[in-house]
N, C-alpha and C positions, 0 to 999 in steps of 0.2 A: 503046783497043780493038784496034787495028791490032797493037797488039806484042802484046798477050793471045791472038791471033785465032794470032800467028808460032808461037807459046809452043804452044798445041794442037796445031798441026799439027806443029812438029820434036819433041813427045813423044813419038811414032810411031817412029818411023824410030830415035829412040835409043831406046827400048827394045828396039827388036830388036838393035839394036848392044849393048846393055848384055846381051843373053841371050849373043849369038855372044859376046862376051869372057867371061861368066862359066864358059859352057860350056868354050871354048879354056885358060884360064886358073885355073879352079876358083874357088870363095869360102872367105872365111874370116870368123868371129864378129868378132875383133877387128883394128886399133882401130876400126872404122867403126859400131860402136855405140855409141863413145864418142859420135863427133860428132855424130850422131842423135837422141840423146838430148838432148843440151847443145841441137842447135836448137830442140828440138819445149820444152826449157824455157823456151829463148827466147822463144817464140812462144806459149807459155803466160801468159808474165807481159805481153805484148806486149797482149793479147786480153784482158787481163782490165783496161784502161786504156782504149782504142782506141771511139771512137763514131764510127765513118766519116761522112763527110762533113759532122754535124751540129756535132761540137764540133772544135776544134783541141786534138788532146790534146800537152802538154809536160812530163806529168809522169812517174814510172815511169822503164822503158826508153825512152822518147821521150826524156828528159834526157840520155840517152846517144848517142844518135843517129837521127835523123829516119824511117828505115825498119826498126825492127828486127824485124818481120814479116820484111823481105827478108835479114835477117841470118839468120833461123832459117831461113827456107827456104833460105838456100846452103848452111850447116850440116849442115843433113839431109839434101839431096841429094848431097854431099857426100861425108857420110857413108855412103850407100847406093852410091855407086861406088867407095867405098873396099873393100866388100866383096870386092870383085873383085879377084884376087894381078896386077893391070896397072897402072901408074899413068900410062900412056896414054890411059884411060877419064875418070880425075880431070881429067886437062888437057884433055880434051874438053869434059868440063864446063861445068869454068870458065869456059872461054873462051865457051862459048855462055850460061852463065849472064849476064854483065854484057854480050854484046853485046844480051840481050834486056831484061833488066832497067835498064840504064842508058838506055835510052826509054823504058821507062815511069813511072822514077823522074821523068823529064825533065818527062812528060806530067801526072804526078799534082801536080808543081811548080804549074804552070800552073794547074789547077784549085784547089788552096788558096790560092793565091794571087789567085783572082776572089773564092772565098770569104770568107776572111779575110784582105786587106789587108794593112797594114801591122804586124800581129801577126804573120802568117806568114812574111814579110821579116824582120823584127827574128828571128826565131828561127830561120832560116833561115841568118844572117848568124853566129847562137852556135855552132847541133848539125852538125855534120858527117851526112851523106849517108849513108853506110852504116859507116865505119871508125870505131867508138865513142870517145869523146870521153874522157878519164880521171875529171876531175870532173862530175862529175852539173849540165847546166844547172839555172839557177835560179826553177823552174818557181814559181808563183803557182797552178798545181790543187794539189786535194786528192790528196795519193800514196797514197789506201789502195786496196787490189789488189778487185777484185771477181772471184768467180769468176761469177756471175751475168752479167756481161760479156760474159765467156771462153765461156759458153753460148753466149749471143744468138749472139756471129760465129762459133759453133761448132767452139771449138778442140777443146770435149771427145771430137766425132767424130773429129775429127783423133787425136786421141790413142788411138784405138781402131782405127784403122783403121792406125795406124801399129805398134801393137801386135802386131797381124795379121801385118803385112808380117813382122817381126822374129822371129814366132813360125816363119815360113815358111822364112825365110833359117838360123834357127838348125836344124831341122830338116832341109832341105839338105845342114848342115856336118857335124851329128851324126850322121841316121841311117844314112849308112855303117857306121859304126866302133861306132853303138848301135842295136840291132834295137829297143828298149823303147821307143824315143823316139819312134817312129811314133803309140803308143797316147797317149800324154803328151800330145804335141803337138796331136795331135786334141783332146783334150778340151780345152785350153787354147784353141785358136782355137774350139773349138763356145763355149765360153765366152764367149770376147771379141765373136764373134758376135751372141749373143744379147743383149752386154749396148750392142752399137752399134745394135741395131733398139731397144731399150727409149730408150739416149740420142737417137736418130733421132725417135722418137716423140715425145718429151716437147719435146724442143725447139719443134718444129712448135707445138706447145701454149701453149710461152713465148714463141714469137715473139709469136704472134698477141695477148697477150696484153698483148705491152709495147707492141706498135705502137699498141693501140687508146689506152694512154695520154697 
């Protein structure tokens, strides 16, 4: 909680550094929508395995390495200061990426490991941390994907709101140089919009609904 609590508050403060550099330095579409993209898949198929605290999941992307949640979110963020023509911005990143996340990875250790014992040592001991492992450990769950999952921990808001962003930055880059792109782009975010209050909604609906299970 203490590094989650760090993580809120230096949000602040680099977003405004992340405006001052795009402004100073301008954006550009690519490649930073590669990596954007690639984390939020990550962390798509991450989400659609993952039953927090109840199960130890080993199979999926967890056969490849123990946080790949934290993989997708470096990826994407990443990728979003990639935007920026600085790669001053990126190394700032990083560098506060893993000094925050390497405590709470540290922190989250601890707690599966009161959870699940000596299952979560032994697997502990196979998957690597965050740098993906090449052969898939040899997981004993079922490895079929649920997207029903991916709901519950609400990746598919994530993926709408991240949509949003993307719609925002490419709008940015283009409507200088294309006057048409202002109407486009609007409708696209009124779009995506409406369709994150509809997934907002219905989740709310699934939650309650698996919990009572």
């Amino acid at each position: 909680m203490r590094f989650k609590k760090l993580r809120l508050w230096v949000t602040y403060p680099f977003a405004f550094v992340y405006t001052v550099f795009a402004y100073k330095y301008g954006i550009e579409f690519m490649p930073g929508v590669c990596f954007v993209l690639a984390g939020l898949l990550v962390r798509c198929w991450a989400a659609g395995y993952i039953k927090k605290i109840r199960v130890l999941t080993t199979a999926g992307p967890y056969s490849f390495a123990r946080n790949p949640l934290y993989v997708g979110n470096f990826l994407m963020g990443l990728g979003f200061c990639l935007f920026v023509r600085d790669l001053m911005l990126s190394l700032i990143y990083v560098i506060l990426f893993f000094f925050f996340y390497i405590g709470t990875m540290k922190k989250e250790e601890a707690l599966l490991t009161d959870l699940f014992g000596e299952d979560y040592i032994n697997y502990k001991k196979k998957v690597p941390a965050f740098i993906p492992r090449i052969v898939p450990y040899a997981s004993k769950q079922p490895t079929r994907y649920s997207l029903k999952q991916a709901h519950y921990n609400g990746e598919l808001i994530r993926v709408v709101v991240t949509g949003i962003l993307l719609s925002l930055i490419y709008f940015a880059v283009y409507f200088p140089k294309d006057k048409d792109s202002l109407l486009k782009t609007g409708l696209i975010i009124a779009l995506q919009s409406i369709i994150l209050l509809v997934i907002i909604q219905n989740r709310k609906e699934f939650v309650k609904k698996q919990d009572k299970k």
